[in-house]
C-alpha positions, 0 to 999 in steps of 0.5 A, spaced: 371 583 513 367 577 512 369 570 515 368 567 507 372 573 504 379 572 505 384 579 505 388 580 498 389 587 497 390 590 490 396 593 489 397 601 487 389 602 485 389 609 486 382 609 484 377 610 490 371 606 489 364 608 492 358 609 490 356 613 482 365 612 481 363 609 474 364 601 476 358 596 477 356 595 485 354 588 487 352 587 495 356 581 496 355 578 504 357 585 509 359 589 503 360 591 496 364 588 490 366 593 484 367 590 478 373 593 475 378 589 468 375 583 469 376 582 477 372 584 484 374 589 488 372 591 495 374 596 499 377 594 506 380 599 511 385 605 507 386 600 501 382 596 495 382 588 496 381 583 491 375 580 492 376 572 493 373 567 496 377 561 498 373 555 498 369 552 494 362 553 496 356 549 493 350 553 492 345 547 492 339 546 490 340 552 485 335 550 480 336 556 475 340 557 470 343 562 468 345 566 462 344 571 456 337 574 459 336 570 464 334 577 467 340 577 472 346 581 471 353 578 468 360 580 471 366 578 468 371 574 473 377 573 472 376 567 467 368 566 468 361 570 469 358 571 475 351 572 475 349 577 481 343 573 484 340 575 491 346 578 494 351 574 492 354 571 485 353 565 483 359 561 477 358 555 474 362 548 475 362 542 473 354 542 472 353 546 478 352 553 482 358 555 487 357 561 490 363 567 490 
């Protein structure tokens, strides 16, 4: 597990994320989040984790911004859309980038 990404399993998921299982794969650091009812879930171990990072974590000199067509992929999280940007999702807050 990453050292940014904290443990959080996801209780009761019975579905077994992979590749082709139907929800959108987004390399994220060492591994791969699932898009899944509006959340991020990763695989860890013999279970699924939440995908959170824990601080908050500034991407600076982010000049691009993003949005409808703005030619990087939208994935609805919890309250906010994350758009999936060289290998990592970036959100907007309080006019800048964090990255997720």
């Amino acid at each position: 597990m990453s050292a940014t990404t904290a443990h959080h399993p996801h209780p009761a998921h019975a579905h077994q994320h992979a590749p082709g299982c139907g929800h959108v794969a987004i390399p994220h650091n060492d591994h791969i989040d699932y898009a899944h009812d509006s959340h991020l879930h990763r695989v860890h171990e013999d279970h699924v984790d939440e995908c959170v990072n824990p601080a908050h974590s500034v991407h600076e000199g982010h000049e691009h911004q993003h949005g409808l067509d703005c030619g990087h992929v939208a994935v609805p999280h919890e309250d906010h859309v994350d758009y999936v940007h060289d290998g990592h999702r970036h959100a907007s807050h309080d006019g800048h980038w964090d990255d997720h």
